[in-house]
BAKOL-344047 format. One line per field, with one value per atom (N, C-alpha, C): residue number from 0; x, y, z. Coordinates in steps of 0.02 Angstrom, whole numbers. Example, Ala and Ser with C-alpha at 12.3 -4.5 7.8 and 13.67 -1.06 7.14 Angstrom:
2
drengu: c(0 0 0 1 1 1)
east: c(660 615 660 642 684 645)
north: c(-284 -225 -165 -112 -53 2)
up: c(390 390 390 354 357 394)
***
This chain:
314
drengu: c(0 0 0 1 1 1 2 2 2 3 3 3 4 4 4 5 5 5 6 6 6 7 7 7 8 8 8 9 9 9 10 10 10 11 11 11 12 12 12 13 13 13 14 14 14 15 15 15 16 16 16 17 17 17 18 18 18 19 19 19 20 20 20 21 21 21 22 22 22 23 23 23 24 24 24 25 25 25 26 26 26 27 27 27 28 28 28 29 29 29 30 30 30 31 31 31 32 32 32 33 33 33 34 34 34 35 35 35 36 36 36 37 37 37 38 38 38 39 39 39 40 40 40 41 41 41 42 42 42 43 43 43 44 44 44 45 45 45 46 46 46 47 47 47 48 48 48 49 49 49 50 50 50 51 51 51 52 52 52 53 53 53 54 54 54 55 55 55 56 56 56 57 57 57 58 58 58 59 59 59 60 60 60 61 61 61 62 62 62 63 63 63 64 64 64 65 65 65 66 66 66 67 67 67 68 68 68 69 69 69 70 70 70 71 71 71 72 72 72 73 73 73 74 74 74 75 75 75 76 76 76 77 77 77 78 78 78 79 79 79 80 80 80 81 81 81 82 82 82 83 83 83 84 84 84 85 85 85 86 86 86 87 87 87 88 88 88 89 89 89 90 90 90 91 91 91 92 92 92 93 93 93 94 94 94 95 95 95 96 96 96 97 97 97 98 98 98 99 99 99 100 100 100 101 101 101 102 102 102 103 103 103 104 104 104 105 105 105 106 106 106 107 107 107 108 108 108 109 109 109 110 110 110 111 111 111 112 112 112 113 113 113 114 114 114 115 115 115 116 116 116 117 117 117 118 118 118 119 119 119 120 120 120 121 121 121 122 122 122 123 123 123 124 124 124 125 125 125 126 126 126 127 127 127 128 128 128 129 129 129 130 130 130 131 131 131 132 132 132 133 133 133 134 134 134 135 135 135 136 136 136 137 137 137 138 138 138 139 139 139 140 140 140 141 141 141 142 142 142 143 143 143 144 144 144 145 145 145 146 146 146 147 147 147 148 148 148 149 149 149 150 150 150 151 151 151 152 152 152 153 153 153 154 154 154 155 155 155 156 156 156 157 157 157 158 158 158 159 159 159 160 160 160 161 161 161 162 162 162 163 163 163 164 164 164 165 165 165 166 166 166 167 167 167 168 168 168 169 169 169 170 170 170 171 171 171 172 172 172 173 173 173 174 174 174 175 175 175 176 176 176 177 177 177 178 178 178 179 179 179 180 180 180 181 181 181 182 182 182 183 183 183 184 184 184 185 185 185 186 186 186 187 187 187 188 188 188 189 189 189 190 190 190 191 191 191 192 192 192 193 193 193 194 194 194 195 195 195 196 196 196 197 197 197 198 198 198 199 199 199 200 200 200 201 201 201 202 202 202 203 203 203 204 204 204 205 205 205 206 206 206 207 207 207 208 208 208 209 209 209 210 210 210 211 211 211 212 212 212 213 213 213 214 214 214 215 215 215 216 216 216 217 217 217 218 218 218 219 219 219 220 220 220 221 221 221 222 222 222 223 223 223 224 224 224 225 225 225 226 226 226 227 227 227 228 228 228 229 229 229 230 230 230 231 231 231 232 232 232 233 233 233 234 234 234 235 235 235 236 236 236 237 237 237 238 238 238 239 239 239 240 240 240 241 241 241 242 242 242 243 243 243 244 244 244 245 245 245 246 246 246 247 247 247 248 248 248 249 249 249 250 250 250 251 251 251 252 252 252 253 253 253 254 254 254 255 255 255 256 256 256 257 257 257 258 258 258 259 259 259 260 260 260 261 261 261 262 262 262 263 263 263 264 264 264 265 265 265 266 266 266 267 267 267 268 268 268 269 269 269 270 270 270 271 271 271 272 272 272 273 273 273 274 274 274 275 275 275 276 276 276 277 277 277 278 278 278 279 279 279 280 280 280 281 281 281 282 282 282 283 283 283 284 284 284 285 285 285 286 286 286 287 287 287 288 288 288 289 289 289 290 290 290 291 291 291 292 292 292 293 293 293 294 294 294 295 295 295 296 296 296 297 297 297 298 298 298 299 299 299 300 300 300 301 301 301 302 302 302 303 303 303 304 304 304 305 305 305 306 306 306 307 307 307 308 308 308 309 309 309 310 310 310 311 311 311 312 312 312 313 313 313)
east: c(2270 2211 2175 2215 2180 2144 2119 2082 2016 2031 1991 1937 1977 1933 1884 1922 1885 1839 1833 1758 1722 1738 1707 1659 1673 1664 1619 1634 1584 1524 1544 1483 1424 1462 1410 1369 1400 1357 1326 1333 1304 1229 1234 1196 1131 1180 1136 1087 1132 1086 1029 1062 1000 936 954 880 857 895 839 787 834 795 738 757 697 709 645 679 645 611 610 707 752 803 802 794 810 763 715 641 679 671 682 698 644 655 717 695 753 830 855 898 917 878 871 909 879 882 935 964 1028 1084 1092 1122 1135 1070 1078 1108 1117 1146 1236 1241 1312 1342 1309 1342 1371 1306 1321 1391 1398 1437 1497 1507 1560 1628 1581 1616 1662 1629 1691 1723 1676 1735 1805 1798 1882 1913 1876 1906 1964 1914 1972 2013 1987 2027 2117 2103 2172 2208 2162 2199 2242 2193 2213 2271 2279 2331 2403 2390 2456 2490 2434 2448 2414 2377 2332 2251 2221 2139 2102 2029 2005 1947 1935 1873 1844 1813 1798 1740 1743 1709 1644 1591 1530 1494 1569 1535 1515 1599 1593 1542 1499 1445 1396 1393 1347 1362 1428 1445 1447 1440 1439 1362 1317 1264 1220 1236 1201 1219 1271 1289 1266 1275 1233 1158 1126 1055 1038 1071 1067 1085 1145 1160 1118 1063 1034 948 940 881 854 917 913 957 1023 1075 1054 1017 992 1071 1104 1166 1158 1187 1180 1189 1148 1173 1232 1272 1337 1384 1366 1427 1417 1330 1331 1361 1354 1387 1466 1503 1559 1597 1537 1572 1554 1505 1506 1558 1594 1642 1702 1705 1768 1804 1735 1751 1790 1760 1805 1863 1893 1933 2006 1969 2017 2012 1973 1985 2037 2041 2066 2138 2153 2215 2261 2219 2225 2258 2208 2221 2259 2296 2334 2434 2420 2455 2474 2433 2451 2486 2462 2483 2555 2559 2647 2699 2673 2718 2720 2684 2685 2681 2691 2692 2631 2582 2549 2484 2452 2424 2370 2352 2304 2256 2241 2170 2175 2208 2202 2162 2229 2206 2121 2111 2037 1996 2016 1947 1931 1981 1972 1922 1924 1900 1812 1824 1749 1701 1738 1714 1705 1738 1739 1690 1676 1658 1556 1557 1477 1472 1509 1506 1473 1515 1513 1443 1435 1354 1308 1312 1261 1253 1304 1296 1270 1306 1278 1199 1183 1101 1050 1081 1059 1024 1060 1022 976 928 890 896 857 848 849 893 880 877 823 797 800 766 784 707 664 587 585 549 533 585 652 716 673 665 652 693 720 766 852 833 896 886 839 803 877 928 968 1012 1025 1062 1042 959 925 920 896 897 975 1018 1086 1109 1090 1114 1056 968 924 906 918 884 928 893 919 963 1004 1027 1036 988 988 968 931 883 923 991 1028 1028 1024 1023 1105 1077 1152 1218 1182 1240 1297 1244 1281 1332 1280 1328 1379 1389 1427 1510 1471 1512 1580 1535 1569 1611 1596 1635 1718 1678 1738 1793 1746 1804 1865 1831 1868 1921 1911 1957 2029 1969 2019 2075 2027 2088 2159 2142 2188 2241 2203 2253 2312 2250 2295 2341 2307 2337 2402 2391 2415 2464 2485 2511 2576 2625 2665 2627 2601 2568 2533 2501 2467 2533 2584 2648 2670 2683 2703 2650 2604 2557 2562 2578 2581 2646 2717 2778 2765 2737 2729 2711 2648 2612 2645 2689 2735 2801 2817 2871 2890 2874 2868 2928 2983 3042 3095 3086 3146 3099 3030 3011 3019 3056 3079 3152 3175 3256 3259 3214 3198 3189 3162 3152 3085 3024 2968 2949 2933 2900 2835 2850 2802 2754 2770 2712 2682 2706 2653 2612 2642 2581 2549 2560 2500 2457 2496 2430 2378 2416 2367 2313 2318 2271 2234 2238 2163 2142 2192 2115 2100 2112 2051 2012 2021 1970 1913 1939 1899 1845 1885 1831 1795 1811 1758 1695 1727 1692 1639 1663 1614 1567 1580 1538 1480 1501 1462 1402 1427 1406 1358 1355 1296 1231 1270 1211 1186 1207 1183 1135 1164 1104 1041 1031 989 951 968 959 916 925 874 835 867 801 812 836 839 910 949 1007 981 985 988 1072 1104 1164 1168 1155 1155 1171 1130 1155 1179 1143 1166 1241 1249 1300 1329 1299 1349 1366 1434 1471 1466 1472 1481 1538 1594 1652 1671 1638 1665 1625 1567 1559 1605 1635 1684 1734 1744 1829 1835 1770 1735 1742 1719 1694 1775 1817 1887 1930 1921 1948 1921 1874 1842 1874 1884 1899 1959 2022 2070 2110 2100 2153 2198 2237 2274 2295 2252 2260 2332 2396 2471 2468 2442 2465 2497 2492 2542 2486 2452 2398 2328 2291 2240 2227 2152 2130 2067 2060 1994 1925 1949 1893 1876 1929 1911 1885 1882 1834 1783 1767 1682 1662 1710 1674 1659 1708 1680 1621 1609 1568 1481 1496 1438 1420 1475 1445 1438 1466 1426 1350 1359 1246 1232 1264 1216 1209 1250 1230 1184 1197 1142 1051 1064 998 983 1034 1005 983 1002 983 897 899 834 786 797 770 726 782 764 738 711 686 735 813 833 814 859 816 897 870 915 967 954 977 1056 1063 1124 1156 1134 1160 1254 1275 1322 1363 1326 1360 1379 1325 1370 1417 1427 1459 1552 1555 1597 1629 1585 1610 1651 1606 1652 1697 1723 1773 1840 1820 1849 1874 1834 1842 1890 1873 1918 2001 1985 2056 2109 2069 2097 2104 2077 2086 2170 2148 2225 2294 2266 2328 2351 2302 2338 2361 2332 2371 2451 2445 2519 2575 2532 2592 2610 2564 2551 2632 2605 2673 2734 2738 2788 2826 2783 2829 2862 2816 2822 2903)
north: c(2391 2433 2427 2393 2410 2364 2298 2219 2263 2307 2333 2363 2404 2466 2421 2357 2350 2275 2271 2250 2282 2321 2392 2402 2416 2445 2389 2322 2252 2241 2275 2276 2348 2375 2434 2415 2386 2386 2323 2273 2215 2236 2278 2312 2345 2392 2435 2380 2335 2304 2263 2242 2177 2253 2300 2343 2378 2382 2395 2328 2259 2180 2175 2211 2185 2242 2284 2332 2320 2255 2224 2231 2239 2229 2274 2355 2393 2406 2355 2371 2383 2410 2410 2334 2310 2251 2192 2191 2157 2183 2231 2259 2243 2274 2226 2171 2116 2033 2024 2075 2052 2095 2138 2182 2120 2075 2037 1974 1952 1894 1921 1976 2001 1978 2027 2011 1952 1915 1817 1811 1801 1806 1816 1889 1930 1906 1903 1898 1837 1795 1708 1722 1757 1749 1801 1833 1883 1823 1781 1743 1693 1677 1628 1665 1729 1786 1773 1793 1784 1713 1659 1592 1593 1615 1609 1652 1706 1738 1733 1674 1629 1578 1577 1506 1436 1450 1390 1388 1350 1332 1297 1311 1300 1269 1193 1166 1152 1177 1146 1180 1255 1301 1297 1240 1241 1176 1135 1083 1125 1172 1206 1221 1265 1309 1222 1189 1141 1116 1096 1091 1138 1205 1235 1271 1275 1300 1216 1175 1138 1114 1141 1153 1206 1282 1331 1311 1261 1261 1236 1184 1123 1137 1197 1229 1304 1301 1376 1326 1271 1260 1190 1148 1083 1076 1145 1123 1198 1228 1293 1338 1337 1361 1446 1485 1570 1595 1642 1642 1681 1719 1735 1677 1619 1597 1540 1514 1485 1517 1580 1628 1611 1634 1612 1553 1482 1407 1408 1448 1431 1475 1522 1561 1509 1508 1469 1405 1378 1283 1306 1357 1358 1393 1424 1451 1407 1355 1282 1264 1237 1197 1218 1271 1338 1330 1338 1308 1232 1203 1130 1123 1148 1165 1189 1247 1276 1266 1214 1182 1096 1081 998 1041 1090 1098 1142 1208 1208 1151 1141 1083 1011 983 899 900 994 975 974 945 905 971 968 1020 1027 1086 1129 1082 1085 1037 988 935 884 895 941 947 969 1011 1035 1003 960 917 866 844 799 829 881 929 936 945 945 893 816 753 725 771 736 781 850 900 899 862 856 802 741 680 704 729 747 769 826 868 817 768 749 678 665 620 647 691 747 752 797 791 724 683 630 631 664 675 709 739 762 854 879 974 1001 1037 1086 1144 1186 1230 1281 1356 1402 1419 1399 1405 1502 1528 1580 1614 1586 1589 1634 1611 1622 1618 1671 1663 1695 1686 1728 1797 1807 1857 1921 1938 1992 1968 1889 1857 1860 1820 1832 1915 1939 2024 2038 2020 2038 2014 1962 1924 1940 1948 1961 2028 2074 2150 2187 2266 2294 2373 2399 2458 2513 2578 2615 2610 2559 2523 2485 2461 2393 2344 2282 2243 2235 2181 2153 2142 2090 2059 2094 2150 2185 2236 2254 2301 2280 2237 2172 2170 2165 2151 2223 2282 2313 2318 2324 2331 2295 2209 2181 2208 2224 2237 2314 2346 2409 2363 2333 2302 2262 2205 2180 2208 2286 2325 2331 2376 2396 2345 2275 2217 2188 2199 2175 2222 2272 2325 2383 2389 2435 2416 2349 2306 2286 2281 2218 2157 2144 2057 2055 2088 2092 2103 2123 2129 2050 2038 1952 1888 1905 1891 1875 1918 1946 1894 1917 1884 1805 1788 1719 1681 1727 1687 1699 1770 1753 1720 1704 1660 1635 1573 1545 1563 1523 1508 1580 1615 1695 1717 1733 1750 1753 1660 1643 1643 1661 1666 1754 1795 1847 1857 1826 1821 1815 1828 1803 1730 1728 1670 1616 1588 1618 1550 1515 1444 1497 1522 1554 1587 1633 1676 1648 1590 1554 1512 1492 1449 1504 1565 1622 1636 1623 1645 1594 1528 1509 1523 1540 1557 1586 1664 1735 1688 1652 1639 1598 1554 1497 1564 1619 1677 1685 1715 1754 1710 1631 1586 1574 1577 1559 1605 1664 1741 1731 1719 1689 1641 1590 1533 1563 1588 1641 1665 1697 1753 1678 1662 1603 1572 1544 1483 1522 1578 1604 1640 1644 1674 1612 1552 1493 1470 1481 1491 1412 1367 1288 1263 1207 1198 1114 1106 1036 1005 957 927 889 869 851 918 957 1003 1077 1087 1150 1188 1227 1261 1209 1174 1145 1182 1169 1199 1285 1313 1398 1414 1360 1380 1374 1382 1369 1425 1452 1523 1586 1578 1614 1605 1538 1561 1578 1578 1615 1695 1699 1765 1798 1775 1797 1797 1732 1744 1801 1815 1849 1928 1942 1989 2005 1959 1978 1935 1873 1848 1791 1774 1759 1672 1626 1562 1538 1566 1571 1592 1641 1673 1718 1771 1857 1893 1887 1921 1942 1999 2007 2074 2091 2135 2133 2173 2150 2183 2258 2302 2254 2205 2169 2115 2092 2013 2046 2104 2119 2160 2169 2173 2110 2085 2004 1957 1975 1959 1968 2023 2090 2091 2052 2042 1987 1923 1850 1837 1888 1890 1927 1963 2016 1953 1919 1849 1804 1792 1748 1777 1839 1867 1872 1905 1889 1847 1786 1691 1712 1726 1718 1759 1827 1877 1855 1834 1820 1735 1714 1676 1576 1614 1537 1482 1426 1374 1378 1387 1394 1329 1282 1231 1253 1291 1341 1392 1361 1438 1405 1370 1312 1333 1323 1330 1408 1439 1515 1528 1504 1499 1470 1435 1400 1448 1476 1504 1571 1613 1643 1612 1589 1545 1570 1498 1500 1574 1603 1686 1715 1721 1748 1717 1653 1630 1629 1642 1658 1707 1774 1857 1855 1832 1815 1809 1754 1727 1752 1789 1848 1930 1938 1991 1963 1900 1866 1903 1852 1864 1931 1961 2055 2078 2056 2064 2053 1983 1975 1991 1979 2022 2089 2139 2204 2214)
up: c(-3667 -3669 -3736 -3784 -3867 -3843 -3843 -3806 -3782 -3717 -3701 -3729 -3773 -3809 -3862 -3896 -3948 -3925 -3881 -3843 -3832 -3779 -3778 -3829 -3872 -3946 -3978 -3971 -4006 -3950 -3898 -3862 -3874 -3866 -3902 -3952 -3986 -4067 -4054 -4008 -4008 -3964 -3919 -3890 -3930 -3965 -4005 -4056 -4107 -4153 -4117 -4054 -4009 -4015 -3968 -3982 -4028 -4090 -4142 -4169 -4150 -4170 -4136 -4064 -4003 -3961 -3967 -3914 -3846 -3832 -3774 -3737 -3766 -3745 -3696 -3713 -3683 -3609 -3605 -3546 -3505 -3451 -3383 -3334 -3353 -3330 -3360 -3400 -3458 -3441 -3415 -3424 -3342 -3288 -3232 -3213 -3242 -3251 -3279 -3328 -3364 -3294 -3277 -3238 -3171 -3162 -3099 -3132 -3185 -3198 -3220 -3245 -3246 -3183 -3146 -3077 -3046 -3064 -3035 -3076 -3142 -3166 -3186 -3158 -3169 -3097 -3061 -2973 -3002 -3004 -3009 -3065 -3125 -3193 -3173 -3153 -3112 -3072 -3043 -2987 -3052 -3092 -3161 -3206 -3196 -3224 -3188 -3138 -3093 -3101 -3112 -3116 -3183 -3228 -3299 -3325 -3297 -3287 -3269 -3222 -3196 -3241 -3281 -3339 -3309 -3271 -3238 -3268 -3252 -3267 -3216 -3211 -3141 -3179 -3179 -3197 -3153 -3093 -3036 -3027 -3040 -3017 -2995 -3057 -3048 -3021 -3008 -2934 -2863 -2874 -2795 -2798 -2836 -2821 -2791 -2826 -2796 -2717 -2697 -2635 -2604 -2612 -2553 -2563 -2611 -2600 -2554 -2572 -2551 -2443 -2438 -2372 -2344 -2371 -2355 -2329 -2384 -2370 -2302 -2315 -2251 -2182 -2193 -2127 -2099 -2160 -2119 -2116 -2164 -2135 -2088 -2103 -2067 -1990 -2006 -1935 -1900 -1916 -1885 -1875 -1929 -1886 -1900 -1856 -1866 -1941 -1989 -2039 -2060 -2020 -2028 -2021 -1999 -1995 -2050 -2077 -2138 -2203 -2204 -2251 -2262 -2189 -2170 -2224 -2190 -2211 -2286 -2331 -2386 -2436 -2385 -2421 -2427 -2357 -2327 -2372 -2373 -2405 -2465 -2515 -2585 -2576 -2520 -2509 -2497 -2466 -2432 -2488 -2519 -2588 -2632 -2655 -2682 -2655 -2592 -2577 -2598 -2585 -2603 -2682 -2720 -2796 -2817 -2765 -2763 -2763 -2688 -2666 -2710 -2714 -2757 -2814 -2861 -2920 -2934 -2861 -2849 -2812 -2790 -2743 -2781 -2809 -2828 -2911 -2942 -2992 -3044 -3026 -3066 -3109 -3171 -3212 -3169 -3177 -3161 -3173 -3261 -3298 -3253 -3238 -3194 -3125 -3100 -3027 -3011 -3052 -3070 -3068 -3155 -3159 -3110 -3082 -3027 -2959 -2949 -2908 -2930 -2997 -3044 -3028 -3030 -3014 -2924 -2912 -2827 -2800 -2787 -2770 -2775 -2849 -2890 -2846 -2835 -2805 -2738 -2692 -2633 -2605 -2638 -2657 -2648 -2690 -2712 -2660 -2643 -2575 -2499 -2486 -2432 -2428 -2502 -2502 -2540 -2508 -2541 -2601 -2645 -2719 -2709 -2658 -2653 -2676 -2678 -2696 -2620 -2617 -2550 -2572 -2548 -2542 -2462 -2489 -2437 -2402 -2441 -2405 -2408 -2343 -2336 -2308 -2299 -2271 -2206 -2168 -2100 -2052 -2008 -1977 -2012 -2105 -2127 -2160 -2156 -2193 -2215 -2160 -2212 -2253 -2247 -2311 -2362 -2360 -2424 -2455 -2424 -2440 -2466 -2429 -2455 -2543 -2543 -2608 -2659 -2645 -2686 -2700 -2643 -2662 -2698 -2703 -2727 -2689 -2730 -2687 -2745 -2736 -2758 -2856 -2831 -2908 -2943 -2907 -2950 -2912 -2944 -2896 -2889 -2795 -2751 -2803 -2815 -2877 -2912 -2961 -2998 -2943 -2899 -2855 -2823 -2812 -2785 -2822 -2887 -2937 -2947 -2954 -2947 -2889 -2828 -2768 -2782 -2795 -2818 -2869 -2927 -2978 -2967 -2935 -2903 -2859 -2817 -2760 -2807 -2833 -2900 -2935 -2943 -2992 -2966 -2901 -2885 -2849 -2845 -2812 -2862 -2942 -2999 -3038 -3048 -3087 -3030 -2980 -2932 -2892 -2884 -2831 -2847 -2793 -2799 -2843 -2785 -2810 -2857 -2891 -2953 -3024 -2983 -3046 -3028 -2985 -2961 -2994 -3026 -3040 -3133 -3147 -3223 -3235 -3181 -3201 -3199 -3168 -3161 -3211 -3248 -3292 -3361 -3352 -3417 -3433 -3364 -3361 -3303 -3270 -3199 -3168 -3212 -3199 -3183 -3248 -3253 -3185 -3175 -3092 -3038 -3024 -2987 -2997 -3017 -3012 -3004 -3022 -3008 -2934 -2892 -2812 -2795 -2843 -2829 -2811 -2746 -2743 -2752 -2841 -2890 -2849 -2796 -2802 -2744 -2710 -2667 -2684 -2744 -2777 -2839 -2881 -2892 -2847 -2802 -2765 -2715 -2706 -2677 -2720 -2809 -2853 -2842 -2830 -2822 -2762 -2708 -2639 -2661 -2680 -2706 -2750 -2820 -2841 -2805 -2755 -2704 -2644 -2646 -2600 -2658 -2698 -2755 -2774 -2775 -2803 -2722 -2702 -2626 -2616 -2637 -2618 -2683 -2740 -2793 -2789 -2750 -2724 -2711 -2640 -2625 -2638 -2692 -2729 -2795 -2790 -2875 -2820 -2754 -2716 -2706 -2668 -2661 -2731 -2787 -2860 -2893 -2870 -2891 -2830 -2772 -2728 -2704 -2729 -2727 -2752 -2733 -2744 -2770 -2828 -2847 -2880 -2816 -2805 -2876 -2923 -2985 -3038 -3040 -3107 -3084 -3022 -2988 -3010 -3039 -3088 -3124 -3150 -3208 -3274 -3284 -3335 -3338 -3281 -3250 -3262 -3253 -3259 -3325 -3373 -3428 -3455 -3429 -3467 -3422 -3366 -3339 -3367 -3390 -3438 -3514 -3535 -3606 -3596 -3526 -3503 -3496 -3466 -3458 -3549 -3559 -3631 -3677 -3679 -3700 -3696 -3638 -3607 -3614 -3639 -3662 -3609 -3571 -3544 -3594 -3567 -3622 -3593 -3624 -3607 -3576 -3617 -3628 -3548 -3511 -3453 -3452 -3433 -3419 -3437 -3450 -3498 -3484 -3463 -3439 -3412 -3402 -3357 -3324 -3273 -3248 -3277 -3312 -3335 -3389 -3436 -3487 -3465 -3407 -3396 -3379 -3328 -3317 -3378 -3442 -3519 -3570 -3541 -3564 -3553 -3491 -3446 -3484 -3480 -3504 -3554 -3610 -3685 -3719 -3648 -3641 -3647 -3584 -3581 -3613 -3644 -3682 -3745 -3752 -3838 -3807 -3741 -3714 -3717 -3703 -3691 -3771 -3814 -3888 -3920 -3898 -3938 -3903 -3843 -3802 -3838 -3846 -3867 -3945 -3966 -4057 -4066 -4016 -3997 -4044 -4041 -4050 -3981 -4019 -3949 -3917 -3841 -3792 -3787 -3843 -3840 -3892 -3920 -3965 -3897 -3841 -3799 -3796 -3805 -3771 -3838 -3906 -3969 -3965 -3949 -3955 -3894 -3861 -3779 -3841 -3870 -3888 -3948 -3994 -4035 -4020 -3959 -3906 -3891 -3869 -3840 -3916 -3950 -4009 -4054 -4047 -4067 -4041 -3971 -3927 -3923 -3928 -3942 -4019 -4061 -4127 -4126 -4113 -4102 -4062 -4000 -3950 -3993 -4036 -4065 -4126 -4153 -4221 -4195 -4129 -4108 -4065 -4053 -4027 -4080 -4138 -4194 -4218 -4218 -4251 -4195 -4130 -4083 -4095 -4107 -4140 -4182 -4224 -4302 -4291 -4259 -4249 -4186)
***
């Protein structure tokens, strides 16, 4: 809970100083736009939350979004297919994948980073053969109109996304924090082996952490395809998954594995964009968004590792 509190706390004040700099921060609108990009956000970064937790890593994340937004498109505007059940296949595909990732990396052994990045490279490949390099787009989405409404509007003056987000992270909680399997979860990633001699059957419940993340990431998928309105199979989420595992580190997961929470990744999350919207705000060039993306990173992982030792010693 201390992790918690003292984000918490660097977000406040990161908050507060962005609107005395610019109090464009605080507009309505501004606040809006940031509330709807949390959301995009927040949903998949829990999804790497749970991986990372196991002691695993998911570099894949922001091909999937390209393979399955770019199937979404094609199947609600080129194969006319019903849009519940395009919804369905673009949940679905990262769900199977997710297994796969799951499965090669308990069963055959082989690292996460591997299994991943390979996933990263085949996945962008795939995309981009499917739509023959080309941009697919949703037009006037005619014919899907409560999908689009579902993933773009708003409810009760927040948008989908964010509301979204929450739904999830409540569900999350109580799956991670409240559960058997959320304690099966924790043991794993702090020690595979004592787990399993414990009676957990720890490859089932890491390779279960990437389906949830392969749903979360699919439901994501979603709201991001319709959030650009157009799916281009070349850059379409590139490198997402790497501000979700900024966004989780951040938040207090613990690269090592055992380590994490979910109130701390949708605070991580939350004080990602809040630096993003600051570079924007104070008008650096968006071309430093990547450098401050990293120094997060880096931060977060040196913080990790002097409260390791503080542990230790103590």
């Amino acid at each position: 809970m201390k992790k918690e509190i003292g984000i918490s706390i660097l977000l406040v004040v990161l908050c507060t100083v962005t609107a005395i700099m610019n109090p464009k921060f605080i507009s309505p609108v501004n606040l809006g736009n940031m509330a709807n990009v949390i959301g995009l956000f927040g949903i998949f970064s829990i999804g790497l939350g749970l991986i990372i937790i196991t002691g695993g890593i998911d570099l894949s994340v922001g091909s999937m979004f390209a393979l399955s937004g770019v199937l979404l498109a094609m199947s609600l505007r080129e194969w006319s297919w019903p849009w519940p059940l395009a919804a369905l296949a673009a949940i679905g595909i990262p769900m199977l994948l997710g297994w796969a990732h799951g499965t090669l990396i308990t069963r055959m052994r082989i690292q996460p980073f591997i299994i991943t990045l390979c996933g990263l490279l085949i996945y962008r490949g795939l995309a981009r053969f499917i739509a023959k390099d080309n941009t697919k787009g949703f037009g006037d989405a005619e014919g899907f109109e409560p999908l689009r409404d579902a993933a773009t509007g708003k409810l009760f003056g927040l948008p989908m996304p964010f509301v979204l987000l929450l739904v999830v992270a409540v569900v999350m909680w109580i799956l991670l924090h409240r559960s058997t399997y959320g304690r099966y979860l924790f043991a794993a990633g702090r020690n595979e082996e004592a787990a399993r001699f414990s009676g957990i059957n720890t490859r089932r419940v890491i390779a279960s952490s990437y389906v949830v993340a392969g749903l979360l990431t699919g439901l994501s998928g979603i709201l991001l395809a319709f959030y650009t309105n157009s799916v281009s199979p070349s850059n379409h989420g590139n490198f997402y998954e790497l501000y979700g595992i900024a966004a989780a580190v951040l938040g207090g997961c613990s690269l090592r594995g055992g380590e994490g929470s979910i109130l701390g990744i949708v605070i991580g999350t939350a004080l990602l964009q809040v630096l993003q919207n600051l570079v924007n705000l104070l008008g650096i060039p968006s071309s430093l968004n990547f450098a401050v993306m990293g120094a997060v990173v880096l931060f977060g992982v040196l913080a990790d590792q002097i409260f390791q030792r503080r542990e230790q010693r103590s």
